[in-house]
N, C-alpha and C positions, 0 to 999 in steps of 0.2 A: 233818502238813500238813492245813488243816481242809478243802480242797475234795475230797479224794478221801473222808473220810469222810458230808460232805454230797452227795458221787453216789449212795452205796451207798445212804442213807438215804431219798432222793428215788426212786430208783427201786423200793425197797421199798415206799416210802409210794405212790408210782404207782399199782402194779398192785393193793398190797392194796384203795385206796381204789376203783379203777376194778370192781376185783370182786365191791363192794358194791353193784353195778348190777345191771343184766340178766344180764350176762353171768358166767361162770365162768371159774376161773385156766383152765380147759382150752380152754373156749370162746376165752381169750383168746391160746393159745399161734402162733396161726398166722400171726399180725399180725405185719408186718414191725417195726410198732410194741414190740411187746412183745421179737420177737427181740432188736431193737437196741438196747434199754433193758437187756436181760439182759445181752449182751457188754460195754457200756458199765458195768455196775454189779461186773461178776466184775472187768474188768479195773481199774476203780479200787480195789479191794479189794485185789488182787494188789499192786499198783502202792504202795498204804499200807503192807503188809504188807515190800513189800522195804524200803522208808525206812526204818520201824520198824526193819528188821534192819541199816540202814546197807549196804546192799546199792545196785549202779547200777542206774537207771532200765530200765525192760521196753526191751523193743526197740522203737523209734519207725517202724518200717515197720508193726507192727501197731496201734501206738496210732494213726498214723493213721488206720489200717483203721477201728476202732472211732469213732473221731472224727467219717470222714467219716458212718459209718454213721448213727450219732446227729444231722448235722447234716440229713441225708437225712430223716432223720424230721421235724424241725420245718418243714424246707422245704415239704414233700410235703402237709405237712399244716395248712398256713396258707397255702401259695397255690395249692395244689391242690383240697384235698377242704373247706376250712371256708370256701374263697373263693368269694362267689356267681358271680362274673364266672366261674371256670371251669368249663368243658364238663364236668368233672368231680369237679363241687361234690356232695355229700353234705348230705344237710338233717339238722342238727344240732337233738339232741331236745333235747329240756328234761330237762336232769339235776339229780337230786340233789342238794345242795350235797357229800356226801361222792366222788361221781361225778364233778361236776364239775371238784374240785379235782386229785381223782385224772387228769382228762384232761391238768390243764393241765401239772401234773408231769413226766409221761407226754412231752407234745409240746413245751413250752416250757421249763419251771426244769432237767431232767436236760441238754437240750441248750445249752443257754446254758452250764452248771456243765463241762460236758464239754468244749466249747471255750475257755471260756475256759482253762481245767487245761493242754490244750494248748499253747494259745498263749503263758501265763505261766511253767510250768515244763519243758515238755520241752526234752532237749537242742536245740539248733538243727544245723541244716547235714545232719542226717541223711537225707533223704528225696530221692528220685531221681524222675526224670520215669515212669518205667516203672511206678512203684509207681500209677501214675493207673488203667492199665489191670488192673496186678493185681486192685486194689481191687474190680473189677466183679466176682470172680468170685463171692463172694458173694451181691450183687442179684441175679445170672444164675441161681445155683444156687435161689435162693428162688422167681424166675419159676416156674421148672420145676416145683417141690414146688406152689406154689400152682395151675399147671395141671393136673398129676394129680392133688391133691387135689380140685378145682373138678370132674372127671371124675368123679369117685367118688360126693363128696355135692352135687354140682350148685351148690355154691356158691365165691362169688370174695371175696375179702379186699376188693379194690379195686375200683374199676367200670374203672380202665384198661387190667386184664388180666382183665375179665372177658369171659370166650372167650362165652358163651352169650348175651351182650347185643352185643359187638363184633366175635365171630366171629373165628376166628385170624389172618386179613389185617390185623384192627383192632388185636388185642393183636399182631402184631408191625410196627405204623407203632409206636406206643404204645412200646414194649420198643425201638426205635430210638432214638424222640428221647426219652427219660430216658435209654437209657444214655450220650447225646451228652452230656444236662445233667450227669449222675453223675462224667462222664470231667473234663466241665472244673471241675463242684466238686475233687474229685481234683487238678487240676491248680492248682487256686486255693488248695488246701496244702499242694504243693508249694512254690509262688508267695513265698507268707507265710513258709515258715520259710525261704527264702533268704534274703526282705529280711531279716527279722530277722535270722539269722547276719549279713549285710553291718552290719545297724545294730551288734550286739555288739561285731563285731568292729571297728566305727569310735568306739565308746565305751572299747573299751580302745587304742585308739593315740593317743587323747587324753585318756585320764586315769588307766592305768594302768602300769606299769612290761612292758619285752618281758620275754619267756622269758627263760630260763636257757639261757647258749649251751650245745650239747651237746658232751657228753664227747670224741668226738674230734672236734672242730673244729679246734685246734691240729695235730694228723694233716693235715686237709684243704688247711690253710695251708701245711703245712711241703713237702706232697708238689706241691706246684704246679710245672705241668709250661712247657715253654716251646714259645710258637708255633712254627709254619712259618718266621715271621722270626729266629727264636732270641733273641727277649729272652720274657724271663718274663712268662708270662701273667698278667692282676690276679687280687688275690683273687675267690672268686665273689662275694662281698657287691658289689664294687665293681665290675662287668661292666654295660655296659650292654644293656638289655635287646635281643635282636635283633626285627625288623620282624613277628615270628611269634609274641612271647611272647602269653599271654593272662594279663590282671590278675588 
C-alpha cells in the first residue's frame, strides 16, 4: 500500500529538511509538531509492515490516537500560529527553500497523507465515543512536559502555553478551550467512521450478496419455543420489531 510508505518518507523528509535550518533534530525534539510526526511515521511503518506480512490492521483506537494527533498539528498550525488574524500568530521567517519545504511536510503533506490513510483504509465501525477523551491524554501529558521544561530553560514551544508571557491563569483559560476543540476533533472521528460504517454497510445491501447463514441456525429454528398463547412463536428473522428496538 503506497500511502503508508509515503508517510514514512514525508515525515523523514520533514524533519531532515526542517533541520537544515536553525534549528537541531534536538532543538526540534520538544515540538508538539515533531512528536506527532514521529508517532504518525512509526505507526504507518508498523502498519506497512503488518500488510506486508498479511497480518490485520493495528488497532484503530490508536490509529486514531495518532490520526487525531497529526490532524491537531496542521490545524494548530494554519489557523493558529501562521494565521495573522490570531492572537497567537507567530511571524513566520523567511526560510530556506530546503526549510521551507521541510515545514510544509511537517504541517501540511504528512497530515493530509495521514488522514486520508484513515479515512480510505481503516477498518470502519471501530471507535467509540469515549475514545474522544481518552485521546486528550497525550496533549495533556505534553502540557505538563512543556511547562516544566519552560521552568528549567525559560522557554515555551508555543506562546499559548507560554506560562512566562500568559502566566498560568492564561495557559489554563488556553489548555481549556483547546482541549474543548481537541475533544470535539475527537469526536468528529468518531462522527466520520460511523457515517462511513452506515455508508459501507448500505453499499453492500445494495450490491452485495448477505452472509452465510451460521452454522446453527437450523438449531435456532428447530428449538422455537411457544408463546404464553400456545401457538408457536415466529422465527426470529420474521418477528417484528418491538417499540424499543434500535436500527
Amino acid at each position: 500500500m503506497a500511502f503508508r510508505p509515503a508517510i514514512v518518507i514525508s515525515v523523514l523528509a520533514g524533519i531532515v529538511l526542517t533541520a537544515l535550518g536553525p534549528a537541531t533534530v534536538t532543538g526540534l525534539l520538544p515540538y508538539f509538531t515533531i512528536q506527532s510526526n514521529v508517532a504518525v511515521g512509526v505507526f504507518a511503518g508498523y502498519a506497512a509492515w503488518r500488510t506486508w506480512r498479511e497480518l490485520p490492521e493495528p488497532s484503530s483506537a490508536l490509529k486514531g490516537a495518532v490520526t487525531l494527533y497529526i490532524t491537531i498539528t496542521g490545524v494548530v498550525y494554519h489557523l493558529v500560529l501562521a494565521n495573522p488574524a490570531s492572537p497567537f500568530a507567530v511571524a513566520q521567517p523567511d526560510r530556506a527553500l530546503p526549510e521551507a519545504l521541510g515545514n510544509q511536510f511537517l504541517h501540511t503533506v504528512v497530515p493530509l497523507l495521514a488522514i486520508a490513510d484513515w479515512a480510505l483504509f481503516d477498518p470502519r465501525g471501530r471507535l467509540r465515543v469515549r475514545y474522544a477523551i481518552w485521546w486528550l491524554a497525550f496533549p495533556l501529558a505534553y502540557l505538563g512536559f512543556a511547562l516544566v521544561r519552560g521552568l528549567i530553560v525559560a522557554k515555551y514551544p508555543y506562546p499559548f502555553i507560554d506560562a512566562g508571557q500568559l502566566g498560568y491563569d492564561g495557559v489554563a483559560i488556553s489548555t481549556v478551550f483547546f482541549a474543548v476543540v481537541f475533544w470535539l476533533l475527537g469526536l468528529l472521528l468518531v462522527g466520520v467512521d460511523r457515517g462511513l460504517s452506515r455508508l459501507s454497510g448500505a453499499r453492500r445491501a445494495d450490491g452485495t450478496p448477505p452472509p452465510a447463514p451460521r452454522a446453527d441456525a437450523p438449531k435456532a429454528a428447530a428449538g422455537a419455543h411457544r408463546g404464553d398463547d400456545g401457538a408457536p412463536e415466529a422465527p426470529a428473522g420474521q418477528r417484528q420489531p418491538s417499540a424499543g428496538s434500535v436500527g
